[in-house]
Every structure is written in C-alpha cells, then in structure tokens.
SEKERO-929492 format. One line per 8 residues: their letters; for each residue x, y, z of C-alpha. Coordinates in steps of 0.05 Angstrom, whole numbers, plus 5000, padded with zeros to 4 digits. Example, Ala and Ser with C-alpha at 12.3 -4.5 7.8 and 13.67 -1.06 7.14 Angstrom:
BEGIN
AS> 5246 4910 5156 ~ 5273 4979 5143;
***
This chain:
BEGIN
XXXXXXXX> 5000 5000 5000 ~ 5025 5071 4981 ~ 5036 5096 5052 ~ 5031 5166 5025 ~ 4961 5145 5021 ~ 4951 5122 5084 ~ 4995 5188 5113 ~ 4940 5240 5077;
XXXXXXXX> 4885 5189 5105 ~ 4906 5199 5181 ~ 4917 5277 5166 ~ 4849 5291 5139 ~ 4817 5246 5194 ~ 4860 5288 5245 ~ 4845 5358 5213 ~ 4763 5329 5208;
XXXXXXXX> 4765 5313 5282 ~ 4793 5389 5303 ~ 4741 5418 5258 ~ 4684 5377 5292 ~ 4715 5397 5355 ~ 4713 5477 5343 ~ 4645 5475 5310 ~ 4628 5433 5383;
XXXXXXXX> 4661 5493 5423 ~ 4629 5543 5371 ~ 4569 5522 5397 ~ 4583 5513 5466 ~ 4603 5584 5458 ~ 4536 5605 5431 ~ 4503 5574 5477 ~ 4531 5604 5538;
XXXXXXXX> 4526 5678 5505 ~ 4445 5653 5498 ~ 4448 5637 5569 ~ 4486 5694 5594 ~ 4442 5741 5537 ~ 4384 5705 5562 ~ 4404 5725 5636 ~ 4418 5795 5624;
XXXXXXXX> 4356 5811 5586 ~ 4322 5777 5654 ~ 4351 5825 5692 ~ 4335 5885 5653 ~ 4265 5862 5635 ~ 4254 5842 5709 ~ 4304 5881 5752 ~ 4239 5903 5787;
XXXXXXXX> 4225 5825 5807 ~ 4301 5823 5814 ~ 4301 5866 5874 ~ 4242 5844 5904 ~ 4260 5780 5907 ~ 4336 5799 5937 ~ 4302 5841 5989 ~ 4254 5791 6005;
XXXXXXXX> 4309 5741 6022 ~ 4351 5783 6058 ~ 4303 5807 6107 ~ 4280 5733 6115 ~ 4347 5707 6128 ~ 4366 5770 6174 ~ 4298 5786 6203 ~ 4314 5864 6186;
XXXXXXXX> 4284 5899 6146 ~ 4320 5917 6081 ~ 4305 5995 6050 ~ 4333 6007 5980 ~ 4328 6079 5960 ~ 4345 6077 5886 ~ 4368 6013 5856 ~ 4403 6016 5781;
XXXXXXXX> 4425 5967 5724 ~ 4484 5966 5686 ~ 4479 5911 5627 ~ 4542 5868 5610 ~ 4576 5803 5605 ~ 4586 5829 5684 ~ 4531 5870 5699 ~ 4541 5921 5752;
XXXXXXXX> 4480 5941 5795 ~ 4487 6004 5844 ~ 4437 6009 5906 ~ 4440 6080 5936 ~ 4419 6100 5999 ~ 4426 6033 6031 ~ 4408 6003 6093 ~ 4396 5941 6143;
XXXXXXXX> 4353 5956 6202 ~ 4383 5945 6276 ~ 4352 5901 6327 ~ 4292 5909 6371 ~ 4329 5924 6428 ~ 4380 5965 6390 ~ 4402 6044 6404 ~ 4395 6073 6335;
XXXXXXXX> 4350 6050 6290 ~ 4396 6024 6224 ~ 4453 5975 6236 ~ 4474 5985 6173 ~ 4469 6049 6126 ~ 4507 6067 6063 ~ 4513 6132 6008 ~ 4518 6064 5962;
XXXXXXXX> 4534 5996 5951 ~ 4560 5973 5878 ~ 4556 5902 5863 ~ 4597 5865 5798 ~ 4568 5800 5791 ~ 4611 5748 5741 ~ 4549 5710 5703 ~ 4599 5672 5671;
XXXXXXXX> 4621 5642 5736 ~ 4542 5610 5740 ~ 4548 5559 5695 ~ 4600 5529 5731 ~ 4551 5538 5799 ~ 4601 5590 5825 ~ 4580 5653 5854 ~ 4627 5703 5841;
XXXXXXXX> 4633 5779 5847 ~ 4679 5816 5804 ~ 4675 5877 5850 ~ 4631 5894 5915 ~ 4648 5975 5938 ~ 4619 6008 5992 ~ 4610 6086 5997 ~ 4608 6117 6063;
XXXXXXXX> 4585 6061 6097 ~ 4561 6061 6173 ~ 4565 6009 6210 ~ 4531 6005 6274 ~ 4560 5953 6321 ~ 4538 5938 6398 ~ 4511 5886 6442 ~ 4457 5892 6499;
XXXXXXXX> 4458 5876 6573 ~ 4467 5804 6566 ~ 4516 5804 6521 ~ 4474 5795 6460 ~ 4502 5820 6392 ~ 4461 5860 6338 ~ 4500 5828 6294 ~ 4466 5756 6315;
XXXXXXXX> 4407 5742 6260 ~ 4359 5690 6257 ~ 4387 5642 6215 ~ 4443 5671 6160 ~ 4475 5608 6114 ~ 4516 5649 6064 ~ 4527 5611 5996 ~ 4597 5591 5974;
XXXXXXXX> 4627 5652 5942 ~ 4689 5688 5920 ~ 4709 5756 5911 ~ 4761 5789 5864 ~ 4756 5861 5898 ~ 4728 5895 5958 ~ 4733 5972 5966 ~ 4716 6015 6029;
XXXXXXXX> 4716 6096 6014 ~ 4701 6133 6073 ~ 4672 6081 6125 ~ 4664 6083 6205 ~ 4657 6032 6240 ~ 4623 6044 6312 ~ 4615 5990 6383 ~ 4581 5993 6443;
XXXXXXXX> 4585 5943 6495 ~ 4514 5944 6529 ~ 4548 5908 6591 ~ 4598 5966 6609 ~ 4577 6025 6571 ~ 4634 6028 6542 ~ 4637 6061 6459 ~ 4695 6062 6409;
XXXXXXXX> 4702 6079 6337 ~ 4735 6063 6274 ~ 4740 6112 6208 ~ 4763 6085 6154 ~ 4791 6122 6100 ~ 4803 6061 6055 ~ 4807 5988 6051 ~ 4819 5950 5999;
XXXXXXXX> 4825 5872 5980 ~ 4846 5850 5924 ~ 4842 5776 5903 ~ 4922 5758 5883 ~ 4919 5716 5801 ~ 4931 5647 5812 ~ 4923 5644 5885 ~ 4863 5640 5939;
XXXXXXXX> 4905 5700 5976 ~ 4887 5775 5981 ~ 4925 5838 5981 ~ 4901 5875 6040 ~ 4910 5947 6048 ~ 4874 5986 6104 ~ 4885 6061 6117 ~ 4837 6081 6181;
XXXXXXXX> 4833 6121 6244 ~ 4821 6094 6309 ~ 4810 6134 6380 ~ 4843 6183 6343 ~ 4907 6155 6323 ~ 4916 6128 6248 ~ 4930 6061 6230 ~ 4955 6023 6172;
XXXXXXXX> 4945 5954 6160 ~ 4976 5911 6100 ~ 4994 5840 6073 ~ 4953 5783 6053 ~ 4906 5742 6085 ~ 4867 5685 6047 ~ 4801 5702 6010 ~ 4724 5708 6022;
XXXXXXXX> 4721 5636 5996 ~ 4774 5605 6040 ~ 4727 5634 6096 ~ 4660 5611 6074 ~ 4688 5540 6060 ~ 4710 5530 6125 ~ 4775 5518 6111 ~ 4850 5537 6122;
XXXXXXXX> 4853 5615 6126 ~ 4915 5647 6117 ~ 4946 5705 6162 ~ 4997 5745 6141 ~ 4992 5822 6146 ~ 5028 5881 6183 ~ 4997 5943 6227 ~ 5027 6004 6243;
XXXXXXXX> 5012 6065 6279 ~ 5044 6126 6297 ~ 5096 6093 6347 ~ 5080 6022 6349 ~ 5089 5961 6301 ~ 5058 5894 6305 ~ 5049 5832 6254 ~ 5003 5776 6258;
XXXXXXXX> 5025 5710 6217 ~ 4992 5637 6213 ~ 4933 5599 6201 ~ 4864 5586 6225 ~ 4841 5536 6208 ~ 4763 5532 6212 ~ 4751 5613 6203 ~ 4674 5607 6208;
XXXXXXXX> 4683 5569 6274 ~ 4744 5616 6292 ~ 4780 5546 6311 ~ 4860 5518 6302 ~ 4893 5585 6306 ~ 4962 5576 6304 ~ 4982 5644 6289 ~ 5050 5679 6315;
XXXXXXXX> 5041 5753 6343 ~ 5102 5795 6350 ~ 5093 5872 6378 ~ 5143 5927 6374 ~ 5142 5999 6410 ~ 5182 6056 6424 ~ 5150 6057 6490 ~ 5103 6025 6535;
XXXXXXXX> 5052 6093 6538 ~ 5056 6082 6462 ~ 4998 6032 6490 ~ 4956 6085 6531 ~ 4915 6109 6476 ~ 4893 6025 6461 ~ 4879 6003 6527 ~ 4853 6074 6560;
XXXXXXXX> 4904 6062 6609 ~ 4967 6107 6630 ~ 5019 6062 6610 ~ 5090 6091 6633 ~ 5135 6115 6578 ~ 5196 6063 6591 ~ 5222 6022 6535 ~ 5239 5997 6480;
XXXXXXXX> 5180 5943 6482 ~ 5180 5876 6442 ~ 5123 5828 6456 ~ 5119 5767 6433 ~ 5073 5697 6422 ~ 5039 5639 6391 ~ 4960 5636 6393 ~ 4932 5579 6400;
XXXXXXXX> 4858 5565 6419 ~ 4833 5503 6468 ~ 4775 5487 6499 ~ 4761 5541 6553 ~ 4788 5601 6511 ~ 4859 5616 6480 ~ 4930 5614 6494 ~ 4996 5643 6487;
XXXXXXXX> 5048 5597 6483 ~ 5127 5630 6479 ~ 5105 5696 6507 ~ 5158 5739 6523 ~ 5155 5815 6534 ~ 5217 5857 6543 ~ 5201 5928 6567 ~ 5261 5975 6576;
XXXXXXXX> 5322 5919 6610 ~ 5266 5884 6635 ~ 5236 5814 6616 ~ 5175 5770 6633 ~ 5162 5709 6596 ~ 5119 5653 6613 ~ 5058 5613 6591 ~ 4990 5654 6578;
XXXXXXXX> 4919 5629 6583 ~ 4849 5672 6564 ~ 4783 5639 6589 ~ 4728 5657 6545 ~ 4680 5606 6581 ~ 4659 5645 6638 ~ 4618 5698 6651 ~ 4674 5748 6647;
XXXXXXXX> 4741 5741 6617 ~ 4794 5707 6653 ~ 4868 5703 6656 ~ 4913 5657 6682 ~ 4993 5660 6680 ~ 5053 5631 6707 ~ 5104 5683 6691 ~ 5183 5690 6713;
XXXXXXXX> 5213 5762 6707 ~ 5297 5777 6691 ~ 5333 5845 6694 ~ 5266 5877 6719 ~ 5288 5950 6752 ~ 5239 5997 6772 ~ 5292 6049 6749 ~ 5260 6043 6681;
XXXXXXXX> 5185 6066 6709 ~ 5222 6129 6745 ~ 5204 6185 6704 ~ 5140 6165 6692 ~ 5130 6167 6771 ~ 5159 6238 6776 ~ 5121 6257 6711 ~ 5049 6228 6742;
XXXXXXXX> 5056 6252 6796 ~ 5068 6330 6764 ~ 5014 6317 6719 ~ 4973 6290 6786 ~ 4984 6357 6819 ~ 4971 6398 6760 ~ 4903 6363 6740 ~ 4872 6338 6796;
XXXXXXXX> 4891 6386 6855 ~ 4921 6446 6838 ~ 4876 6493 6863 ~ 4882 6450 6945 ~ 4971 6457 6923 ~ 4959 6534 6913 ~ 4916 6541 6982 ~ 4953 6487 7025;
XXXXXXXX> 5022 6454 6998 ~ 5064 6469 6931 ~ 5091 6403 6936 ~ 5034 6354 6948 ~ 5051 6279 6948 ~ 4984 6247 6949 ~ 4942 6252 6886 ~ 4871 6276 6861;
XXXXXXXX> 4867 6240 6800 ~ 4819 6183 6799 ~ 4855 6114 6807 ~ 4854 6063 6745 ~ 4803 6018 6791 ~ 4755 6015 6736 ~ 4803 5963 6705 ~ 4789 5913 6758;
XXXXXXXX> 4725 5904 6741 ~ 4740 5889 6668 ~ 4773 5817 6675 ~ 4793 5766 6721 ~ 4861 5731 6734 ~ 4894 5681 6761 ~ 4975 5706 6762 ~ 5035 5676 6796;
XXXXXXXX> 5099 5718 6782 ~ 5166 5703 6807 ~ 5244 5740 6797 ~ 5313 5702 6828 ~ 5338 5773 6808 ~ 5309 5833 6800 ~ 5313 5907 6832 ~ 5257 5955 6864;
XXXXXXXX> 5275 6024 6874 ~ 5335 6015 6873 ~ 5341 5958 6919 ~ 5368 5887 6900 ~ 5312 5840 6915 ~ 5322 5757 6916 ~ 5276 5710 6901 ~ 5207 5746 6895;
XXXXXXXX> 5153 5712 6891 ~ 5072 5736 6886 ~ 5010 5711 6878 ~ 4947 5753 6844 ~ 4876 5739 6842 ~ 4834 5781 6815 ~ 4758 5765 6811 ~ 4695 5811 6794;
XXXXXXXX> 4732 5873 6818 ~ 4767 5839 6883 ~ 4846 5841 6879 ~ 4882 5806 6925 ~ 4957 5799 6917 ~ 4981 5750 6976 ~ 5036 5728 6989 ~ 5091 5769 6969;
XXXXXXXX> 5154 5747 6989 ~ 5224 5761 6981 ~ 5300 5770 7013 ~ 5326 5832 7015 ~ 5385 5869 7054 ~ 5405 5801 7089 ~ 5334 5801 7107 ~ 5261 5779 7080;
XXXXXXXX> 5199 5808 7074 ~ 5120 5782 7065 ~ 5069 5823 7045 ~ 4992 5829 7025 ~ 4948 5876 6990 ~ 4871 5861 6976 ~ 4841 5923 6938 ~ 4757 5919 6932;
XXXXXXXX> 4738 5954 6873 ~ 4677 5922 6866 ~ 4630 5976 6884 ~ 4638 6054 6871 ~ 4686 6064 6929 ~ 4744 6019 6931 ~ 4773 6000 7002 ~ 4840 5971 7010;
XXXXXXXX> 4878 5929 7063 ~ 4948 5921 7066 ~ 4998 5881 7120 ~ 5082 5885 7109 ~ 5120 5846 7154 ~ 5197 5860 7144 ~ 5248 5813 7195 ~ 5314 5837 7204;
XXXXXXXX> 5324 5872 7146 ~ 5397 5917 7145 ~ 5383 5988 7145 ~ 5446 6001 7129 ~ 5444 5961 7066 ~ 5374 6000 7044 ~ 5411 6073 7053 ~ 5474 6048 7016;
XXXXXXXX> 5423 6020 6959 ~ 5379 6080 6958 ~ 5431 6139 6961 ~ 5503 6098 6945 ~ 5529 6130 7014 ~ 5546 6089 7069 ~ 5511 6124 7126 ~ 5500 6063 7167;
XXXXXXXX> 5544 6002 7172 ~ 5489 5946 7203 ~ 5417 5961 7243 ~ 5377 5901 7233 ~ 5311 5920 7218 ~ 5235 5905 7234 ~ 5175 5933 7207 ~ 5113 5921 7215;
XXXXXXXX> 5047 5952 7177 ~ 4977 5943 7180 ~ 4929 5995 7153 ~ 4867 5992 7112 ~ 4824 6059 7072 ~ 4769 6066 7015 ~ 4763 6121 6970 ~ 4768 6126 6890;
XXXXXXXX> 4839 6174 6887 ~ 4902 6172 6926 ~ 4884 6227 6968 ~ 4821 6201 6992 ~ 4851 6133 7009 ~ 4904 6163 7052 ~ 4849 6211 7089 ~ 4808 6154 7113;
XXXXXXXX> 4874 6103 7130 ~ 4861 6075 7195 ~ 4921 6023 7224 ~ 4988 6024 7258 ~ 5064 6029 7234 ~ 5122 6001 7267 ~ 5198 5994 7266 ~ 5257 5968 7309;
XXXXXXXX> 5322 5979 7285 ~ 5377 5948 7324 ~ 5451 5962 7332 ~ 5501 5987 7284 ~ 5552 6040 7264 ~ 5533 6100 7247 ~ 5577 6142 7195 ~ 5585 6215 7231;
XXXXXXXX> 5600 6254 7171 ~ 5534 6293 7160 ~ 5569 6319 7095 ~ 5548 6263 7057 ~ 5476 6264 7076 ~ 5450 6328 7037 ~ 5400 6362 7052 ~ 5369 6293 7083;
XXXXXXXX> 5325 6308 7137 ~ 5337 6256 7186 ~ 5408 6274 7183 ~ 5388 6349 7184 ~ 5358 6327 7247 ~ 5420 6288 7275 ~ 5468 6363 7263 ~ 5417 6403 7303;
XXXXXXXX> 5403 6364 7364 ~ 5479 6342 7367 ~ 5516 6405 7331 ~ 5581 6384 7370 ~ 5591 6308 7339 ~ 5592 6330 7274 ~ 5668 6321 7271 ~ 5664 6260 7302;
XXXXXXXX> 5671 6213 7251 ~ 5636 6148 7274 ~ 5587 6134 7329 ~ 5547 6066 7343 ~ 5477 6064 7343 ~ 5441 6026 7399 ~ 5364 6027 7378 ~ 5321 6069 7342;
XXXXXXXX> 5239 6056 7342 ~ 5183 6087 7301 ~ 5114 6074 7317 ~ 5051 6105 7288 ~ 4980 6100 7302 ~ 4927 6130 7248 ~ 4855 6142 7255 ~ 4815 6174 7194;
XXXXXXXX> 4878 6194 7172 ~ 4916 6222 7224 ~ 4987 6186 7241 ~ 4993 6206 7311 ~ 5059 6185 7352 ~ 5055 6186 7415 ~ 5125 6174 7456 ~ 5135 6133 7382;
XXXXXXXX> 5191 6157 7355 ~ 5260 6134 7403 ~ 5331 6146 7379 ~ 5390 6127 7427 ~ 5472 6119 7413 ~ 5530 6130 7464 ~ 5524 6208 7452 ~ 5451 6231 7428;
XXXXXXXX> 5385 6206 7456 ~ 5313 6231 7426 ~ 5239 6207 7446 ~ 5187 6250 7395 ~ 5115 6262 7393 ~ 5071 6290 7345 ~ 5021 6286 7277 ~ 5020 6275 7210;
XXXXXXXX> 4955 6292 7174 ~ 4948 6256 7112 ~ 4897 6291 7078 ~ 4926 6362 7091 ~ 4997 6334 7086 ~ 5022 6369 7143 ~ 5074 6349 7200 ~ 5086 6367 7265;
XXXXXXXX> 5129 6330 7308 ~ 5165 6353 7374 ~ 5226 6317 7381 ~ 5259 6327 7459 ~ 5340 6303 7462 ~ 5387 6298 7518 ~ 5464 6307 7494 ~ 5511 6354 7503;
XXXXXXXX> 5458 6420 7495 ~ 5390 6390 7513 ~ 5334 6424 7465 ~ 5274 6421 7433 ~ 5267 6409 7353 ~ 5206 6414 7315 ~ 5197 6381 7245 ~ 5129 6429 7210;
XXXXXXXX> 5117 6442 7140 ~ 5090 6391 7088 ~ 5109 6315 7074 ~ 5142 6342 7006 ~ 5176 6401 7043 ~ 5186 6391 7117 ~ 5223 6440 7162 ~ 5268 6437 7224;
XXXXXXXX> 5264 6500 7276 ~ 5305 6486 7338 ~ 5271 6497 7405 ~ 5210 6539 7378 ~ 5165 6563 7431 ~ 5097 6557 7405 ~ 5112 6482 7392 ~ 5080 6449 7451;
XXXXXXXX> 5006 6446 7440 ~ 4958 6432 7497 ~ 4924 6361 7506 ~ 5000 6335 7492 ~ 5035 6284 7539 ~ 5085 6339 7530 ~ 5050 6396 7545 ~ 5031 6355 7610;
XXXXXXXX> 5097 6346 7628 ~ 5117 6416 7626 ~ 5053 6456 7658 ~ 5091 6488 7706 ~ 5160 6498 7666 ~ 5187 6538 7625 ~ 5216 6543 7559 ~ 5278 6542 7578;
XXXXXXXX> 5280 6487 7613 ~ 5227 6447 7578 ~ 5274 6400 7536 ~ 5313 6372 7598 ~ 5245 6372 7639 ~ 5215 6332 7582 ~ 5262 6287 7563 ~ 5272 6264 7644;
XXXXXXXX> 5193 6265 7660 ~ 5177 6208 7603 ~ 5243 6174 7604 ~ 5230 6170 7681 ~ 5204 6095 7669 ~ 5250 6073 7616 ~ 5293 6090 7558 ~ 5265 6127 7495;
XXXXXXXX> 5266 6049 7457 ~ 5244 6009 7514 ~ 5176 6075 7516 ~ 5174 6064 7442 ~ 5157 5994 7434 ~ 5112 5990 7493 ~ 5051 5993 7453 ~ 5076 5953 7396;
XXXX> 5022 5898 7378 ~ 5050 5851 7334 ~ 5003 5831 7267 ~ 4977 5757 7260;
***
C-alpha cells in the first residue's frame, strides 16, 4: 500500500476531528452567550422582580428589614447594579435605629462564573458606609440574626471609601470607633490569597494595616485561612502570621504575634490606660485556641532591660474574661518606670489638685486623679509571678515571689515574698473595687532587714554600717483617688532597728532630713567621725487619717538620745512633730511644714500644744528648761526604745 496514502488518510481524519471539535466549542460558545444574553435581558426586563426577590430574602434570612432607596442596572457580560441610599435595620432592642446604612453599595456579579455553579463577584464597593456595632445587657450581639447560611462565594475586589465603623458594649457602657479612609482587597491571580491594604483612624490615632490574608472563599468553606499582614501606627508596630484553620468556627489558630514599640505609653491610647513611657518594648507569642478560651504559648515581653516570659491562658468560658499566668521576670528594675512616677505625679498635681497645692502645699505627694480601679472590674486573673533577680527602687531584691487573684473587681495579691538586705519580707494587699468606692487592706512584715544596706542602695552612701531592721504595717482605707485613700487610713506602723555603726559625717547626707535632724540636736559630733547606734523605734497610730505618735519615735547611741511626739495629717499633708533630746545641749526640735517640704526649727516656743503628753509634762515649766524637763519626765520609766515599743502589737 502507498503509505503516502495512508499518511494523507490519518491527516484529513485528524484535521476532520479538530474541525468537529471547534464547531462543538462554537456552539458551546453560543450557547453560553444565549444563556448569559438570556440572563441579562432577565435582569433588565425584570430588575423590578430582581430586587424584590433579593430584598425579600435578605430580610428573611436577617429578620431586618431591608430599605433600597434607588436601585440601578448596568447591562454586561458582568453587569454592575448600584443600590444608593442603603440600609439594614438594627435590632429590637437596638440604640439607633439602622445597623447598617450606606451613600451606596455597587455590586459586579461574574454571570459567567454561573454555569459552573460559582458565585462570584467581580467587584463589591461600599460608599460611606456606617456600621453600627453593639451588644445589649446580656451580652447579645446586633450582629446575631435568625438564621444567616451564606452561599459559597468568592470575591476578586472589595473597596471601602470613607467608612466608620462604631461599638458599644451594652454590659459596660463602654463606645469606640473606627473611620476608615480606605480598605481595599484584592484577590492575588493564581492564588486564593488577598492583598490587603487598610488606611483608618482609630480613638484618634491612624492606622495602617497591610499584607495578605486568604480570600472570602477560604472563609466561607471552612477551611484553612491564611494570616499574614502588618499594622502600624504612629509609634508602634505589630504583625500577625499563621493559620486558622476553621475561620467560620474561629477554631485551630496557630498564628505567631510579634509587637514592637518605642515605648510602653505608646499603648495608653489602646487600652485607655496610663501606661509609663519606659522602653523599647517587644512582645511576643503563639495563639493557639483550646477548649476554655485561648492561649499564648512562647510569650515573652521585654520592656526597657526588663523581661517577663511565661505561659499565657484567656478563658472565654465564663461569665467574664479570665486570665491565668505563670510568669518569671529577669533584669526587671523599677529604674526604668522612674520618670513616669515623677512625671504622674506633676501631671497628678497639675490636673487633679492644683487649686488645694495653691491654698495648702506646693509640693503635694498624694494625688487627686481618679485611680485606674475601673480596670478591675473588666477581667479576672489568676497570676503567679516570680524573679531570682530583680531590683525595686533601687534595691536588689532575691527571690520574689507573688501571687494575684483578681475576681469581679476583688484584687488580692498575697503572698509576696522576698529577701532583701540580708533580710526577708511578706506582704499582702487586697484592693475591693467592686463597688463605687474601693477599700483597700494592706499588712508588710519586714524581719531583720539591714538598714544600712537600704541607705547604701537608695543613696550609694554608706551612712549606716548594720541596724537590723523590723517593720511592721497594717492599715486599711476606701476612696476612688490617692488622696482620699490616705484621708480615711486607719492602722498602725512600726519599726525596730537594732545596733550598728553610724557614719558621723553629715556631709554626705545632703539636705536629708533625718540627718538634718542628727546636726541640730547634736551640733558638737559633727566632727566626730563614727558613732554606734544602739536602737532606734518608730511607731505610728492613724485614725481617719491622722498618724499620731505618741512617745513613738525613740533614737539612742552613746552620745545623742531623742523620744518624739507629734502628727502627721494625711489629707492636709502636714507634719508636726516635737522631738525632745538629751546630749551635750539639751533642746527642743520641731519638724512642720508639708510631707514634700518639711522643716526643722530648733527649740521653737509655740511648739508644745495643749492636750500633749508633753505639754503635760511641762505645765509648770518653762521654755527654757522644757527639753531637759521633758526628756527626764517620760524617760523616768524607761529608755526612749524600751517607751517606744511598749505599745507595739504585733500583726497575726
């Protein structure tokens, strides 16, 4: 056989076959522009029917009523229809009326994507949305509608112009905002990711968010959603990265968060707290959800030379938010949170009781401004914290260890324990902030404790070598600011130090006013360059406020012995203490003026006040001889330390 023959055979049967197959496609091809003809036509013929029928199904599946105030058609292989004047109504019990409300809403729908029982939307764009966001006083969203099954779809674009975005939390009262200036999404080709780019404002600080996350579809399927974007605002930087994966169920997050900040205040604005400005900050973890709530495995956050790192859980199953931590702190130094103390406390003055500084003290101590109590009430924990290392106020503390519980406004941080200054100390604080007044309790127990150590620490002079320490505290006060918790303290303070060596060069102490004390009741010794300390004893009783000392404040050594009484009102912030000495030159010395600016006047005659133990003592004295008189009528019984801790009631 002539295989040229046969060649020409199988080429015409292969050129036959592609020309049956084009006229098939050719045809396939008019079909679907029929269909898609066919559909348009149905649209523009019965747009009317159209958007009855889409209204009708929305309010059915929402239970809102849907309001349309102009709706228009725009015919193509992707027809475009534009509703204007948009808008979803809120629920029964809501504040406003509309949940939802928009200038308009344009809608690209892909017909050819039908016939292969895909919905998708070439474009959706909002214009000047509102959305209206809040639950009631169960807890109840608007946002909760009867029954809502969206169908499988996808999305190739998303646009936002000029949005807000509003919330109100019907359990707290509690509003915040969102404008958004634009957001886009834009599907990525060949890929179920997005390009995300939002530009918005919130509580008045703009933010930028960008990156990709996976699409509209990825959601709606349930399946594998992808997190990968960045935010940014004016001083802080965060990214979010990972998966979840069941999005509709907001279950399997395994998503890595990683936070970066000039400083901690750079916070305040978010959390409508005053944050101190210390840093650099760097936060750090892994979300994860369980069964109760979340977690945050790998958290670490350093804040200025400071670290705390430990496991992190959030328990969404109760009736309030809970969290629970097991946390261990390195390098932390209250040296970083300094300024922010001096700055508060300026800012304090200036905003919540400058007029009462003008009229009373330039240099209050104890604030007006409302304490942050209200953030007790917002979540519950369950915190254990603990530091081998770590230094407060510039004081190296050892093995601290605390324990907080914090439960529908009721803190209690108990025990706190640590070693410091070859000594320890234990502590508890329980703060009730549960109802409009807060009242607080707090105990300190310090056992031998070198006092020498704590000066050296605090000032880097060596004023005392030794003086084993004791301190007990016990007071308790309500109010809602500083200075009304202080003018209601009622309680006792207490202190034995114990022998030691006391460094006689008054040069090195400044303008310190114990040591300013030491020079005037003892002007001779000041060239005397040690001397040893045998006791020295502070005690303080307060009622409503008022620290009153009576025979509570002992000092004794081999040259200089001093028993004091006197007052310190809390509220007003004024002292007045009579201190009686016998050394070399017996005298009176009277400590007046203000907690932030006391004064020392030496033997002052309008000093003794009646109703004193002192003024008892001296009735038929005079001045002149009132400090020696004094000082031998109550040391008649004892000596100043042995009169001082008479009255001493240990705490439980």
């Amino acid at each position: 056989m002539d295989t040229s023959i046969v060649m020409r055979q199988g080429s015409s049967g292969y050129t036959k076959s592609i020309k049956i197959a084009l006229k098939v496609f050719a045809a396939l091809a008019t079909i679907l522009v029929i269909i898609l003809v066919a559909g348009a036509v149905y649209l523009s013929s019965n747009f009317d029917h159209f958007m009855q029928t889409l209204t009708s199904q929305i309010e059915e599946n929402t239970g809102r009523n849907f309001v349309v105030g102009e709706a228009a058609l725009e015919l193509s292989l992707n027809p475009e229809i534009e509703l204007k004047d948009v808008s979803l109504s809120n629920a029964e019990w809501g504040s406003r009326k509309q949940m939802v409300m928009a200038d308009s809403l344009v809608i690209k729908l892909n017909l050819l994507s039908l016939l292969f029982g895909e919905i998708l939307f070439d474009e959706i764009r909002f214009v000047a949305p509102d959305f209206h966001l809040e639950t009631n006083a169960q807890g109840r969203g608007n946002w909760e509608f009867l029954d809502v099954r969206l169908p499988i779809m996808s999305v190739d674009h998303i646009e936002v112009n000029k949005g807000q975005v509003s919330y109100q939390d019907g359990m707290t009262g509690r509003k915040t905002g969102l404008n958004i200036d634009d957001l886009n999404l834009q599907k990525l080709s060949e890929s179920d990711l997005q390009n995300v780019e939002i530009k918005a404002k919130y509580l008045d600080h703009f933010v930028k968010i960008n990156g990709r996350t996976g699409s509209l579809k990825n959601w709606l399927e349930n399946v594998p959603f992808i997190l990968d974007i960045n935010i940014n605002s004016t001083d802080a930087q965060a990214s979010v990265k990972g998966e979840i994966n069941q999005p509709i169920n907001f279950k399997g997050l395994n998503i890595k968060i990683n936070i970066e900040a000039e400083t901690l205040s750079s916070f305040s604005w978010l959390a409508d707290l005053n944050f101190p400005p210390v840093g650099p900050v760097a936060l750090g973890a892994r979300l994860s959800d369980q069964k109760n709530g979340y977690k945050l495995d790998d958290f670490s956050a350093d804040i200025g030379g400071s670290n705390v790192s430990g496991p992190v859980e959030i328990i969404t199953t109760k009736t309030q938010p809970m969290v629970t931590a097991k946390l261990t702190a390195s390098d932390f130094d209250t040296a970083d949170f300094k300024d922010n103390v001096n700055g508060d406390m300026t800012q304090n003055s200036e905003k919540g009781s400058q007029d009462q500084a003008k009229q009373d003290d330039p240099f209050p101590i104890f604030s007006s401004k409302a304490l942050p109590l209200g953030a007790l009430k917002q979540v519950d924990a369950d915190i254990s914290l603990s530091a081998k290392n770590s230094t407060m106020f510039a004081i190296p503390v050892h093995n601290l260890n605390l324990k907080l519980l914090l439960e529908n406004g009721l803190l209690k941080i108990r025990p706190i324990t640590a070693e410091l200054a070859n000594g320890s100390f234990r502590a508890d604080l329980v703060i009730n902030a549960s109802s409009q007044t807060a009242k607080m309790t707090a105990n300190f127990l310090a056992d031998q404790v070198e006092l020498g150590e704590l000066l050296k620490a605090l000032s880097g002079k060596a004023h005392l070598d030794g003086g084993k320490t004791d301190v007990e505290i016990a007071i308790n006060g309500q109010g809602s600011t500083m200075k009304e918790l202080v003018s209601t303290l009622n309680g006792h303070v207490s202190s034995v130090t114990g022998k030691g060596q006391i460094n006689y060069d008054l040069s090195l102490a400044g303008e310190n006013l114990i040591f300013n004390i030491f020079k005037k009741m003892n002007p001779f010794k000041e060239k005397q360059e040690t001397t040893s300390l045998d006791c020295m004893v502070a005690r303080f009783d307060i009622e409503d406020g008022i620290a009153t000392i009576d025979k509570g404040l002992a000092y004794e050594s081999e040259s200089l012995k001093i028993l004091g009484n006197g007052t310190i009102d809390l509220n007003s912030e004024k002292i007045n203490i009579l201190l009686s000495s016998k050394s070399t030159v017996a005298r009176f010395l009277q400590v007046k003026g203000s907690l932030g600016k006391p004064e020392v006047k030496v033997n002052p005659v309008t000093a003794l006040q009646k109703g004193t133990s002192l003024w008892a003592a001296i009735m038929t004295g005079g001045i002149s001889m009132a400090a020696e008189i004094v000082f031998d009528y109550v040391t008649s019984d004892g000596s100043p330390c042995e009169i001082a801790q008479r009255e001493i009631t240990p705490i439980d």
